[in-house]
N, C-alpha and C positions, 0 to 999 in steps of 0.2 A: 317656282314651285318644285322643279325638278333639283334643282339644288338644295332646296329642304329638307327633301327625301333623300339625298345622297346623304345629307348630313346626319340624318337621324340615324341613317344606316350603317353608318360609320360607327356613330356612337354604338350604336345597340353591340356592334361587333366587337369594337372597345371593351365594355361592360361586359361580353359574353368571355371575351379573354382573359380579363381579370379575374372573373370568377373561377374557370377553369384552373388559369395557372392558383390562386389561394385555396383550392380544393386540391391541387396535387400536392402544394406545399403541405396542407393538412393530413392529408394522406401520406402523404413520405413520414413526417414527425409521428405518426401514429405508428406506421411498420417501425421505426428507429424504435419508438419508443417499448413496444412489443419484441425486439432483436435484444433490447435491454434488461426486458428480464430475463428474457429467456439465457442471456448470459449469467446473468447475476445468480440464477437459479442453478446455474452449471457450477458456478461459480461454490456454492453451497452446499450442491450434491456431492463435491469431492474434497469439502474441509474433511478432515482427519476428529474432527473434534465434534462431539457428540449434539444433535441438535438443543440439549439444554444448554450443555455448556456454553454455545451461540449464544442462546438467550442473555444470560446469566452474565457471559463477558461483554455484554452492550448495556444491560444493565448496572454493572459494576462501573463503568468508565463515564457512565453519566452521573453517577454519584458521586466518583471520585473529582473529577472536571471540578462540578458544583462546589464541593464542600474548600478543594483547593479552593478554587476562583475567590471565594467569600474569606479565607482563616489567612491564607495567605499574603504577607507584603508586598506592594507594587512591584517590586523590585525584581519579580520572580517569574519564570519562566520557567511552566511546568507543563510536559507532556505525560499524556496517560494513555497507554498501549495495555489491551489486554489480551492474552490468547489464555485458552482452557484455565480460568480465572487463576490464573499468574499475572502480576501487574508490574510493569517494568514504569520507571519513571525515569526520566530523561528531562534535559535543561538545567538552567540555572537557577539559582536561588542566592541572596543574599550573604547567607550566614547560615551556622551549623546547625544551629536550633531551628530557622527553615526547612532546612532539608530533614529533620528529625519530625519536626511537624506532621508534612510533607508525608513522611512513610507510616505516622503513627495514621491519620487519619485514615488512609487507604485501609491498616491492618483493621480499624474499625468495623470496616465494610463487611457484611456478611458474606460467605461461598468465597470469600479472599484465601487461597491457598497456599499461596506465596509474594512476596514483597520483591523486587530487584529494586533498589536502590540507587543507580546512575547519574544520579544529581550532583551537577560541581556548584560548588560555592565559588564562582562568579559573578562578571557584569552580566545584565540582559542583553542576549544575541540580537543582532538587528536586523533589522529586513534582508540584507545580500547575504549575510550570514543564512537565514532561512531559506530562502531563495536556492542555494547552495546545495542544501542539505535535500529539498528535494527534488533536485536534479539528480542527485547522486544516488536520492531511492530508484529512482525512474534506471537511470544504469546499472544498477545493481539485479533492481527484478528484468530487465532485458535481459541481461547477462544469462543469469538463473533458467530465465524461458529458452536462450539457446543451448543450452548447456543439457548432454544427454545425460540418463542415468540418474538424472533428479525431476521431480514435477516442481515449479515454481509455487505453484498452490498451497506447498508441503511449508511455507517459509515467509514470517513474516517478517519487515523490513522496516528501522525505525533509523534515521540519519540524525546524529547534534553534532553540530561544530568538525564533521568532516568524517566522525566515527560510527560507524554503521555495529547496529545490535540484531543478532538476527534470533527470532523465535519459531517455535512448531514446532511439531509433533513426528520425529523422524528417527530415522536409527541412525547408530555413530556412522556409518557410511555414508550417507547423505550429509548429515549435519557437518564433517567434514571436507564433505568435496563442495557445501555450498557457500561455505564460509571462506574456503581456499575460492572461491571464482569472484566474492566479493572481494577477497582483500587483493584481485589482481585488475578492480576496475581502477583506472586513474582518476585520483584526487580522493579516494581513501583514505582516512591516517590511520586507523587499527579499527580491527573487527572484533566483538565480543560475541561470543556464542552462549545464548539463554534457553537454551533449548529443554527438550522435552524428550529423552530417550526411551524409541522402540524396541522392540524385537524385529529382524526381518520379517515382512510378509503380517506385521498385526497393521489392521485398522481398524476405528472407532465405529465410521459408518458406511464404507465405501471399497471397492475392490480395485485393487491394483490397477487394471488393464481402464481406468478413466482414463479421456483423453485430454483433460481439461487445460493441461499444461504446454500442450504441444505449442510452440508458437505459430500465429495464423497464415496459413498458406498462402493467403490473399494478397500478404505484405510483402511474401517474399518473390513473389510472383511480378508484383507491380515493382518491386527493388530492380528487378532482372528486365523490365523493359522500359525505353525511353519516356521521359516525360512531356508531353506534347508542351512548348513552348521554351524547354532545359535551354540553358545557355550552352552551345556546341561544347563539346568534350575536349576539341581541340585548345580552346584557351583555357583548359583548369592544370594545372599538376597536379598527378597524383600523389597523395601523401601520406605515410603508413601512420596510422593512429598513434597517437602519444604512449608509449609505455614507459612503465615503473616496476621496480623492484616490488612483490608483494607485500602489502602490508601488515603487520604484526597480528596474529587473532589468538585469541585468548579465550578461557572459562571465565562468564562474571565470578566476581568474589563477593558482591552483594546480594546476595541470596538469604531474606529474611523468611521464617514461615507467616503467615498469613492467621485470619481467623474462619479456618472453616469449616463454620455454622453452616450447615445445611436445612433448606427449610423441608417444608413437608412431601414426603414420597421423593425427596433425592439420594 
């Protein structure tokens, strides 16, 4: 009898742990998930680009995805990037009349203000090919978030086949010093600049002094102390990161106008 009661008690303690521990996990995923927007919302507060524009550029790039997806050849590999409804296309396509396609469709799009056209008549890129490309985004916006004198926020970043496009809404000193820190990440081949030129000191919706760009003090914190379980320091060499001559960066040349219709009260 007395060992029944242990048992039950066991259990019951059992059960009461599990619960516990799947109410903390719940709770942890709920704070993450609330930390989440509250980033994403930071994230928004300091776009340069007007909150229709937002709209309107999420808008434009589901219609454009769609209408490619459907008109399009198998054969094609198309990305669609929008910032302040400029639409930059990127990837491969078959053939010229693709990639003509390709740009006319976009220009269809209503609030379409500009076309960039960056599509090579190519094979389709394959998996490590992509793979690739967004490792190199990933280094590039690192790079950008260490990099003083610029907000990373200020700059969007599109990788094909090794060549990084960068977009946003900046003045030539930015747009310069951000496109020189791309073309010095390793494994770059040329930078194109699509940018969007300011004045000093204008913004759309947000004032200078955001901190949104800063990179996270947490990471560099946790950079600067040991890693509980690190393999000892004594068996690694140290080894100074790969570098490379800067890669070439350039003004796109495919700079088409767009069609834009503006709908009511824009």
């Amino acid at each position: 009898m007395n060992a029944n009661r242990v048992t039950k008690t066991l259990v019951r303690a059992m059960l009461a742990a599990g619960m516990a521990a799947s109410l903390a996990v719940t709770l942890q995923g709920c704070v993450l998930a609330v930390a989440g927007a509250a980033g994403g919302g930071a994230l928004m507060a300091t776009d340069r680009r007007t909150l229709g524009a937002q709209t309107e550029d999420r808008e434009i790039q589901v219609k454009a995805y769609s209408q490619i997806s459907s008109d399009l050849p198998d054969g094609s590999h198309v990305d669609v990037t929008v910032f302040n409804r400029r639409v930059l296309l990127t990837g491969e396509v078959p053939d010229d009349r693709s990639k003509q396609l390709a740009e006319a469709i976009v220009k269809a799009i209503n609030n379409v203000d500009a076309v960039i056209n960056e599509l090579a008549v190519a094979p389709k890129s394959d998996f490590t090919d992509r793979a690739n490309d967004s490792y190199l985004v990933a280094r590039v916006k690192t790079a950008l978030i260490q990099e003083k004198g610029i907000s990373a926020n200020d700059f969007k970043v599109v990788s094909e086949r090794g060549n990084i496009y960068l977009m946003g809404l900046v003045t030539q000193a930015e747009g310069n010093l951000g496109a020189d820190v791309a073309s010095r990440v390793p494994g770059v081949m040329k930078v194109v600049k699509v940018f969007q030129y300011i004045q000093p000191g204008e913004q759309a919706t947000v004032a200078a002094s955001a901190p949104a760009a800063s990179a996270p003090s947490s990471a560099q914190s946790a950079a600067a102390e040991p890693t509980v379980g690190a393999v000892p320091s004594s068996s690694i060499t140290a080894q100074p990161l790969q570098q490379q001559a800067p890669a070439p960066v350039s003004d796109s040349t495919q700079v088409r106008p767009g069609n834009a219709k503006k709908g009511a009260g824009q």
